[in-house]
C-alpha positions in Angstrom: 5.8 4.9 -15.0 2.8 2.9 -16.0 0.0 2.4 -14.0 -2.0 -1.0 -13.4 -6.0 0.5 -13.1 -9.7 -0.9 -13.9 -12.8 1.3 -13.6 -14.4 -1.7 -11.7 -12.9 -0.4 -8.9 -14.9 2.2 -8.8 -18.4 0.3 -8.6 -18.4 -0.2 -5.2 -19.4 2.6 -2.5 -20.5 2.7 1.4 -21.9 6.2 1.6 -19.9 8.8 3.8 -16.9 6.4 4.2 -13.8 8.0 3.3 -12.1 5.4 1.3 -14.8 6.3 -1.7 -14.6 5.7 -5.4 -14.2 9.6 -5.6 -10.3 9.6 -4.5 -9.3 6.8 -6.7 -11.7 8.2 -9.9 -10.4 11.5 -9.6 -6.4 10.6 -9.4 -7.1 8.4 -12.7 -8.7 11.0 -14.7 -5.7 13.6 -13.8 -3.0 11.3 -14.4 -5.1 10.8 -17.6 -4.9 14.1 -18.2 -0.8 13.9 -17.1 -0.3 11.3 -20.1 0.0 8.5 -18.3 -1.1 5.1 -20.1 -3.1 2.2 -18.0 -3.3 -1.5 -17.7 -5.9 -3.3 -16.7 -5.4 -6.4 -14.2 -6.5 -9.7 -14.3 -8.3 -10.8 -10.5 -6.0 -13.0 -8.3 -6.8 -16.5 -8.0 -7.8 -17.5 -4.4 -4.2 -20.1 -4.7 -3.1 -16.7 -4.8 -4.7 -15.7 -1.5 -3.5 -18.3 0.4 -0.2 -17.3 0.1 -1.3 -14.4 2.5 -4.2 -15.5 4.3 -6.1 -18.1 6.2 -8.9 -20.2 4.2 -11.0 -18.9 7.0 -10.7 -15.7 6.2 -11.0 -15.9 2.1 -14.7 -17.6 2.8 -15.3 -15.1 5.6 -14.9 -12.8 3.0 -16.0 -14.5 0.1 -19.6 -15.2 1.9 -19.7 -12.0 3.6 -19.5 -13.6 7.1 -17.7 -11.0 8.6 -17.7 -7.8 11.0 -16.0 -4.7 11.1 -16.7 -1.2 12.0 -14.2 0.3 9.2 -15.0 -2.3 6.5 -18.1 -2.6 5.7 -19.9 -5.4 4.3 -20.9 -4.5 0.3 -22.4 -7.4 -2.1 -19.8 -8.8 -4.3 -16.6 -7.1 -2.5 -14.8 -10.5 -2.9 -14.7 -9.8 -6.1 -13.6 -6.1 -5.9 -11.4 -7.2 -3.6 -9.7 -10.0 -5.6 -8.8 -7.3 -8.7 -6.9 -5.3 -6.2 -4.7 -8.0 -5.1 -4.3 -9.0 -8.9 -3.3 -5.6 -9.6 -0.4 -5.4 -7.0 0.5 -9.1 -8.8 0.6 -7.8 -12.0 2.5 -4.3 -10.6 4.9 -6.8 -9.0 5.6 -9.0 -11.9 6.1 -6.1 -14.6 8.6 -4.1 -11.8 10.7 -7.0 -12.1 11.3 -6.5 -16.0 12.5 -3.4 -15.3 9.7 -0.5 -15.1 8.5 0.9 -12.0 4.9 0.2 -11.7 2.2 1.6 -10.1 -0.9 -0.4 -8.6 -4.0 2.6 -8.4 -7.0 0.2 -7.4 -9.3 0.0 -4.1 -9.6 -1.4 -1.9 -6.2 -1.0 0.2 -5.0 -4.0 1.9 -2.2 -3.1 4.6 -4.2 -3.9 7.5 -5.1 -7.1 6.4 -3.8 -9.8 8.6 -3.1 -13.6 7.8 -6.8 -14.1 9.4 -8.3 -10.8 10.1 -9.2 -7.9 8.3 -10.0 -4.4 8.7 -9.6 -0.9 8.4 -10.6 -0.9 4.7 -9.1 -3.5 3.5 -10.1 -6.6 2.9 -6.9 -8.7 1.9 -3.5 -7.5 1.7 -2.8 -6.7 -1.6 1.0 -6.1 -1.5 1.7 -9.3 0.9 0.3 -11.5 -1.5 2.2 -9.9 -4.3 5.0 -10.0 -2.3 4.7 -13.8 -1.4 4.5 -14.3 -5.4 8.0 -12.5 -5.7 9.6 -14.9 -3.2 8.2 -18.0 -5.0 10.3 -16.2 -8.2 13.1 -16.4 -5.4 13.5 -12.9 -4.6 14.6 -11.3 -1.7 12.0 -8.4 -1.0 12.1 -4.9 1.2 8.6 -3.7 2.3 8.3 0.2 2.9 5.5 1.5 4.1 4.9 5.2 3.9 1.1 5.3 4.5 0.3 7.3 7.7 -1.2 4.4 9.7 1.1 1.4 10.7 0.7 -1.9 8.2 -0.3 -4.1 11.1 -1.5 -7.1 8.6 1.9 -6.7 6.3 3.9 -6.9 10.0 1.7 -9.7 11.3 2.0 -12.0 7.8 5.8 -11.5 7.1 7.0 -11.3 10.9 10.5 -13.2 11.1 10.6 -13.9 8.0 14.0 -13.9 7.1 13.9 -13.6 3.2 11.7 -10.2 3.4 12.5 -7.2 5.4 9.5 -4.6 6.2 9.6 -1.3 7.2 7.0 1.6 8.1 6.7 5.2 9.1 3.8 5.8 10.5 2.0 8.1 12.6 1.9 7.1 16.9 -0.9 7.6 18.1 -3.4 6.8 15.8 -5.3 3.3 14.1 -4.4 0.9 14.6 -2.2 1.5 17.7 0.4 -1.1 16.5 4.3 -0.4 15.4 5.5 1.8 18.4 8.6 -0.3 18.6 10.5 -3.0 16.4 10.6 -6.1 16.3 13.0 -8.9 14.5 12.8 -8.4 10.6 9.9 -5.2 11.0 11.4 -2.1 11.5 8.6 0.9 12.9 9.5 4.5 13.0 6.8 6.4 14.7 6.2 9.9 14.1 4.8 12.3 16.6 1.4 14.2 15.6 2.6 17.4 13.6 5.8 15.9 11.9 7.1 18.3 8.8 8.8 17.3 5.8 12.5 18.1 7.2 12.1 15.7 10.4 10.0 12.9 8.1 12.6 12.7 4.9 15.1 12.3 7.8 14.0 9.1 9.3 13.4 8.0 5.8 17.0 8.2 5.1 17.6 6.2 7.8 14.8 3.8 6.9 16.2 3.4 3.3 19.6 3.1 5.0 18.2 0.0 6.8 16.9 -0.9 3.3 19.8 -1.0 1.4 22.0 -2.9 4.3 19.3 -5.9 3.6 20.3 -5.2 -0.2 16.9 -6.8 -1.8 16.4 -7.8 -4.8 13.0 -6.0 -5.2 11.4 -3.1 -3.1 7.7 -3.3 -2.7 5.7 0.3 -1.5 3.0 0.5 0.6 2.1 3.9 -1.1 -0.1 6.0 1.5 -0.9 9.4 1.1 -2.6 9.8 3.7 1.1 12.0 5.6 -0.4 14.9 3.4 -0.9 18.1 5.9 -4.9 18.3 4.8 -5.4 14.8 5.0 -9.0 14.7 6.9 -7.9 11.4 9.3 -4.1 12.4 10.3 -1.9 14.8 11.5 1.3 14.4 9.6 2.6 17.6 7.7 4.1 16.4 4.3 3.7 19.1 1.5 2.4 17.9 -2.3 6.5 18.6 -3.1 7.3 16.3 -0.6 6.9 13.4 -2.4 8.7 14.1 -5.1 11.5 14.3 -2.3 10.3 10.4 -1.2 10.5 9.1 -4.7 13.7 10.4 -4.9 15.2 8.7 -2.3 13.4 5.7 -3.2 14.9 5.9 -6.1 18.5 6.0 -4.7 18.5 2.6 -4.0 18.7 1.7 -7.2 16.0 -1.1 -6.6 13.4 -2.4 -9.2 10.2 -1.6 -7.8 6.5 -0.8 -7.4 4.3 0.6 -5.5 0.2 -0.6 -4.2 -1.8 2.7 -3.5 -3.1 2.1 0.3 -4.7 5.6 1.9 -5.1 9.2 1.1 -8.2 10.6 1.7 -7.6 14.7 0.9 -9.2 15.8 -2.0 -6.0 16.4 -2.9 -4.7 13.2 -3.3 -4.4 12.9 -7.1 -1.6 16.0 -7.0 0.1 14.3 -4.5 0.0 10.8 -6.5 1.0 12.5 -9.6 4.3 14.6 -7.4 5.3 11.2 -6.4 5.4 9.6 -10.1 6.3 12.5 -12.5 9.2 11.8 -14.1 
């Protein structure tokens, strides 16, 4: 699996906040190490961002006229931002020659609404790549298996009929959305303390949902933040559990790719790497 990355994402840095350059730097260097071989992405066009997003928003953004606790203002984080949602473009348009793809750039972007933003993310990376897929005529699956629900990825594509998005998710916990399901968004909310057995279980029946859809491409919200020592949740996945969720991803046979979103252990780069060995 190749991996779409650019050390600019790593320029950027609000001191003691835990999505830091240091989880994203030290994943690269050890799948480095792993052999794996890079690509670097081109930043989306702001056309491209209004396939997500309200102009209000992209200016908001783009002239730092905006407030949120989680996600902070930094000088030139349009920019930053802009390369990540390129990234999940470029992951999107390669998956569909054949090659799984994975996106490894900050900052996240599932809670990223049409016209809001916030808990570190700025825009929403996999929506807009998702949006370009469906241009291509595609009929997409969203799965998200961060910890926290993708209230921005529920909020852009709900009733949609040409994409079908589902999450796992912890309940409770930020941002207090997807306790139930609604039309085309399918939440499965997971009680404080899940293990592995009980979470690759309700995968099965999320996948199951998946392939009735039958998509032509599967886009992952790719979270890591379900990891037992992970320092903001309370899910109990193992590093060798995802090797067990990329294998049933991969039973659906789907071309697909996958937008890192959170994952704050300081473990996160063997739990990247469990999840795309070969």
């Amino acid at each position: 699996m190749e991996i779409v990355f650019s050390k600019e994402c790593l320029e950027y840095e609000f001191m003691g906040h835990p999505e830091s350059p240091a989880r994203v730097k030290s994943t690269y260097e050890y799948l480095k190490e792993k052999g794996f071989s890079f690509i670097k992405p081109r930043p989306a066009r702001e056309e491209d961002l209004l396939l997500a997003h309200t102009k209000g928003l992209i200016e908001g953004i783009k002239n730092l006229n905006f407030f949120d606790a989680d996600t902070p203002l930094l000088p030139e984080i349009f920019a930053y931002a802009r390369l990540s949602v390129g990234a999940a473009i470029m992951a999107m348009e390669l998956s569909l020659k054949g090659e799984p793809i994975f996106s490894l750039l900050r900052p996240p972007g599932h809670h990223a609404g049409k016209n809001f933003l916030g808990g570190f993310c700025y825009f929403n990376n996999l929506s807009v790549a998702v949006q370009k897929a469906i241009l291509l005529g595609k009929k997409v699956a969203i799965l998200d298996i961060d910890c926290h629900h993708g209230n921005g990825t529920q909020d852009i594509f709900l009733g949609k009929k040409d994409v079908l998005y589902v999450s796992l998710h912890q309940v409770p916990l930020y941002p207090g959305t997807g306790l139930k399901s609604d039309r085309n968004c399918l939440n499965y909310p997971l009680k404080p303390g899940t293990g592995e057995k009980e979470y690759l279980a309700t995968l099965k029946e999320a996948i199951s949902e998946i392939k009735k859809f039958s998509p032509d491409l599967l886009a992952i919200s790719a979270g890591f933040d379900t990891y037992r020592d992970d320092p903001l949740t309370d899910i109990g996945l193992r590093i060798e559990s995802y090797g067990k969720i990329k294998e049933l991803i991969m039973e659906t046979k789907l071309p697909y790719f996958c937008v890192l979103e959170g994952g704050y252990s300081s473990e996160l780069k063997y739990c990247v790497y469990e999840f795309l060995k070969p």
